[in-house]
N, C-alpha and C positions, 0 to 999 in steps of 0.2 A: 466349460467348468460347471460343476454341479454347486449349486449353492444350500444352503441350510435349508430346514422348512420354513417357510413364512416370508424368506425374501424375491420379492417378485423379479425373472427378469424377462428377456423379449428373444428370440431368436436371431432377430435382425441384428441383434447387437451382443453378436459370440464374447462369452468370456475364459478367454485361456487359463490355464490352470498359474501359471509365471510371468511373467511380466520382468521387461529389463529397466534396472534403478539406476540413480548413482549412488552410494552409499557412502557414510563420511567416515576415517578412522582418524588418523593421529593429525592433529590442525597442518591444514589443506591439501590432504592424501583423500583425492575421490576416485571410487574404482565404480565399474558399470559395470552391474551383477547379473544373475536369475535368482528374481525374490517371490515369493507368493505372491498373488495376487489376495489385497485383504479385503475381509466381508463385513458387510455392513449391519449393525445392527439395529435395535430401535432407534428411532428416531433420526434416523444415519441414512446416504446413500454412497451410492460404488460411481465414482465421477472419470469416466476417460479422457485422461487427462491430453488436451490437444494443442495448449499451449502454456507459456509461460514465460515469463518475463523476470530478467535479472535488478536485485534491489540491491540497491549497498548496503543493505543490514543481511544479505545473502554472504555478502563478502565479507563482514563479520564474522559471521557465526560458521563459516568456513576455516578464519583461519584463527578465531580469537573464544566464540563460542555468542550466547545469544545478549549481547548489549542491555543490559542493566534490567536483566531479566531480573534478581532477586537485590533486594539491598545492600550494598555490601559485594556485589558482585556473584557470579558465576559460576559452578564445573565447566568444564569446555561438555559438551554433550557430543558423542560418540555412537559410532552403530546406526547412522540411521539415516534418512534420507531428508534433506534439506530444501529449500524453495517453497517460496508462500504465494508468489502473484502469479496463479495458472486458473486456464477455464476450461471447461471442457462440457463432454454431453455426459448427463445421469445414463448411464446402463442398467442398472439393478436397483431395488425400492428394499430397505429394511423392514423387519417386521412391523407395521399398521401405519407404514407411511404413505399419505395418499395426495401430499400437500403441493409433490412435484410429480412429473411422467417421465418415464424411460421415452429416451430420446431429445430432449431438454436441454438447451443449450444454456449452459450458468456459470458464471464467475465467481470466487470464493470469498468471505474473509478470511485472514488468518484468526482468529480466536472465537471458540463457544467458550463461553463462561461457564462457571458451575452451575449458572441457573438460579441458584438456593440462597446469595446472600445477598445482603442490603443493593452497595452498588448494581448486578447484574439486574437484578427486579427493578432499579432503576435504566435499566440501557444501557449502563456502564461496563460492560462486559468483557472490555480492556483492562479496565482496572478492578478488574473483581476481586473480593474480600481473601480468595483461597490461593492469590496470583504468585504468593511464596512459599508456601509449606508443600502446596498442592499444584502448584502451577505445572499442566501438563499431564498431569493427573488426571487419565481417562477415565476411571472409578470412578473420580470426584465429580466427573461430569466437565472436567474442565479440559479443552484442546489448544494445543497452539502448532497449527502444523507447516512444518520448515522450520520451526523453530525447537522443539523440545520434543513433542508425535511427528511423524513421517508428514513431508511434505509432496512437494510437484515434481522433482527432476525426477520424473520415472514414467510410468503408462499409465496408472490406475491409480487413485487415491480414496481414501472413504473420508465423508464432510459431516459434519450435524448439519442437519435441514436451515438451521438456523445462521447460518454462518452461507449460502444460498445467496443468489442475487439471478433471479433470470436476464437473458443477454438476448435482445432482438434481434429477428434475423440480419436486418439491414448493417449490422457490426462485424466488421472484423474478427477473426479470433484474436490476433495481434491487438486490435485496439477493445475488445475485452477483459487483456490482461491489464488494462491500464484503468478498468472503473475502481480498482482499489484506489490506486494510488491518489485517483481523484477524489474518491469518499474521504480520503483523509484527508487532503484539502477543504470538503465542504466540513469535516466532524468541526476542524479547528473555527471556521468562520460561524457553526453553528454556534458554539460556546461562548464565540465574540457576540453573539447575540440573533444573529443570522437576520434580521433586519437590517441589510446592509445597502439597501438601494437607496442613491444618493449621499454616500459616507464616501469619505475618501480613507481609500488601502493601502498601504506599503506591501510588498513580497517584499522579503529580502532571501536572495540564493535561488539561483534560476537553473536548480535540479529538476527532477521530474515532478516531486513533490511541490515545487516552486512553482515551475510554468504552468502546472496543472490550476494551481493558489489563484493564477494572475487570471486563469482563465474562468472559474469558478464566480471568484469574484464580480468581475466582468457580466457572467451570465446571471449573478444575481441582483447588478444592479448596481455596485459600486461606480463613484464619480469622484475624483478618478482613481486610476490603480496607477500604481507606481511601482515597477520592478526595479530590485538592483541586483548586482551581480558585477562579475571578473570576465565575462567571457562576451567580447560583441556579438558571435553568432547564436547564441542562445539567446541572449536578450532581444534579439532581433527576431527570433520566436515568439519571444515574448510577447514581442508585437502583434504577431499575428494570432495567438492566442486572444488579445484581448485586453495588453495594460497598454493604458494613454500616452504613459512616459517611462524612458526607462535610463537608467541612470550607469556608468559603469564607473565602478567605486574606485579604480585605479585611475581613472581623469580625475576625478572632483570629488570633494568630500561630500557623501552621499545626505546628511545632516542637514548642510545647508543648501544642496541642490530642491531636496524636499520642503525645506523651509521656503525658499523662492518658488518654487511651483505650487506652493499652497497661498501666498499671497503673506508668505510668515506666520501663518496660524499654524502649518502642523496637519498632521492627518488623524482620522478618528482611529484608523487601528493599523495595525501591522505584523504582519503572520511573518514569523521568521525559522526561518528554513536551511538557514547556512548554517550555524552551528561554532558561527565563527566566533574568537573570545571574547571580543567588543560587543557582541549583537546585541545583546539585551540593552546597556547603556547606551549604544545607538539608538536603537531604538525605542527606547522611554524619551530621547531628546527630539526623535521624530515627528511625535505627539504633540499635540494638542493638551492643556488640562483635563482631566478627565476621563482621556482614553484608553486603549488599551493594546494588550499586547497577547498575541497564542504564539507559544513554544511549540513546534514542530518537529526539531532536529536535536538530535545529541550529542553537545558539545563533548568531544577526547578526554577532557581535564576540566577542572574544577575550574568556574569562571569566578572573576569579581564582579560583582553588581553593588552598582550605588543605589543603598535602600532609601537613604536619607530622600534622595531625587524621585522617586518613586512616591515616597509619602507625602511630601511638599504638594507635587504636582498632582495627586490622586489618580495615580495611574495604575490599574487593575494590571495583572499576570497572570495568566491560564495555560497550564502545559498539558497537552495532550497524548496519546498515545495511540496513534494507527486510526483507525477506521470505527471508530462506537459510535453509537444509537442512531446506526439501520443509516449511516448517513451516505453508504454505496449505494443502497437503495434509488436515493437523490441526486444522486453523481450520473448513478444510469439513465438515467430519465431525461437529464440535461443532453447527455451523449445520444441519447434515441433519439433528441429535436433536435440536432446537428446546433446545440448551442454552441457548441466551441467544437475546435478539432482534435479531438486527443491523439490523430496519429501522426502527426509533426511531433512528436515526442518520442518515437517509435525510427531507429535510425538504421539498426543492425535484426539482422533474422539467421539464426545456425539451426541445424539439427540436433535435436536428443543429445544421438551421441559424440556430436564434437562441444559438448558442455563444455571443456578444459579453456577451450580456444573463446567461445562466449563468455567466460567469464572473465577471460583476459581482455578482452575487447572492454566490458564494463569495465574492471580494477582499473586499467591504463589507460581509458579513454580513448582508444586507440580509431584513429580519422575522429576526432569527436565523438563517441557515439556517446550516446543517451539513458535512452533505452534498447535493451539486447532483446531480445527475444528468442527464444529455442521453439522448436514445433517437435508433435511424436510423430513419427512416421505410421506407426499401426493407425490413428486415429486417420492419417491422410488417405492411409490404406480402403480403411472401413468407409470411409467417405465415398471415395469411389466406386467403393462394391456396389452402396447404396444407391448409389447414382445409375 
């Protein structure tokens, strides 16, 4: 494929004119097309997409549209190509991009902010100032791909450089797609203060984002972690990620199991991850005075929260949203020192095009799985060419 003047690309890494997607139209109708292959512009590169990984806000915005993208709610978003957690190798450099190299093996965030307002200049580029008028607004500077711009279930994607995380060789591409999921485990314990070495943590909800939490934690020095959750085999993950204890909330009330493993004081913080309607009130009774609490998960429906408990006890709230300020970065770094295992999280592997069947596997949990993972076939292709 012939590219524009100014973007650089390599021989060794052909780029076809098409590329096959899956494309969304009417909520959960995905068809697998011949789509352009799209070009990169400043600041942008052309990323062959090699892997990718199923999220349950994939499954969202499949069959309901993108979860609490604007206040108030939604359009369902249409025409376009869905999936946020894929890696792959830079093929092509945008105009005076010099930051990364063709051939590049990089995992993605899902969002560039505008760049331009308060928050993003802060790091916050999750929550950037333009996330509702503008959100997805590539004019504006602003991306959210899988979610509102074209994401991963396809061959080829274009990234802002900024939204970039390089992926050591010694990784997996399967356990690549999983330093998001882990950045957003660190983003949340960042904002708890990320001084966590020798604090004691609750997970609660021992999803990806969960075990990844316990593991995190762990690798940063929490004493102890404490996982809960519904399901013994995952929490017995848990374990081997890295929580000291782990609790399953259908034996025992999870409140006083933590209260007795802390010696009746309570833990300093507690990342919650289930979404479930109690969490938060559990979780403020988890604590310790003074402690605190990151929002992770998006509860369906309106929850109650006892504020009064919360003020009594001086217990802080912090709700986050995905992966901000560079904290994949930090997830990768942990994963390059084999601090924890992220690929006991990684259960199911499909190809590309049996997408329908992987995402049935995530929806239904079907043998347990976890995490799904899809591969591109051209990328395994190109692989071996190289070889």
């Amino acid at each position: 494929m012939a590219m524009p003047q100014g973007v650089k690309t390599d021989p060794a890494y052909p780029i076809p004119e098409t590329m096959k997607a899956w494309v969304l139209g009417d909520p959960g109708q995905l068809t697998f097309v011949d789509k352009a292959v799209p070009t990169p512009k400043k600041a942008e590169v052309l990323v062959r997409i090699d892997a990718v990984a199923i999220c349950a806000t994939d499954l969202e915005i499949i069959h309901h549209g993108p979860p609490a993208q604007i206040e108030g709610g939604s359009p369902f978003n249409k025409n376009f190509t869905p999936g946020h957690e894929y890696m792959g190798t830079v093929v092509a450099l945008g105009q005076g991009v010099d930051e990364y190299r063709i051939g590049e093996r990089v995992t993605v965030e899902i969002h560039a902010g505008c760049g331009q307002c308060k928050r993003c200049r802060q790091g916050m580029y999750t929550s950037c100032h333009n996330y509702g008028k503008n959100y997805g607004d590539v004019d504006k500077g602003h991306r959210a791909n899988g979610f509102t711009t074209d994401g991963g279930f396809c061959e080829y994607q274009v990234n802002n450089i900024n939204t970039l995380v390089h992926v050591h060789d010694s990784m997996s591409d399967e356990e690549a797609t999983l330093v998001v999921t882990a950045g957003t485990a660190m983003y949340g314990l960042t904002e708890l203060g990320g001084l966590v070495a020798g604090e004691s943590v609750v997970v609660s909800g021992p999803g990806p984002i969960g075990l990844l939490g316990a593991a995190v934690a762990k690798a940063l020095g929490a004493q102890p972690v404490i996982l809960t959750g519904t399901r013994d085999n995952r929490l017995e993950i848990g374990r081997h990620l890295g929580a000291d204890h782990v609790i399953n909330v259908r034996n025992e009330d999870p409140v006083e199991a933590v209260r007795r493993l802390t010696g009746g004081k309570g833990v300093d913080y507690v990342v919650e991850c289930s979404g479930a309607p109690n969490a938060v009130n559990e979780a403020a009774k988890m604590l310790n005075r003074g402690g605190k609490i990151c929002l992770a998960a998006f509860p369906s429906d309106a929850v109650p929260v006892d504020v009064a408990y919360l003020v009594r006890n001086n217990i802080y709230l912090y709700g986050i949203r995905g992966e901000g300020k560079g904290a994949t970065h930090r997830a990768e770094a942990f994963m390059r020192q084999k601090r924890f295992d992220a690929t006991l999280v990684h259960t199911h592997t499909f190809e590309m095009e049996n997408l329908p069947e992987a995402l049935r596997y995530a929806k239904d949990r079907v043998e347990d799985a976890i995490k799904v993972v899809v591969r591109n076939k051209q990328a395994q292709r190109q692989a071996i060419a190289a070889e």
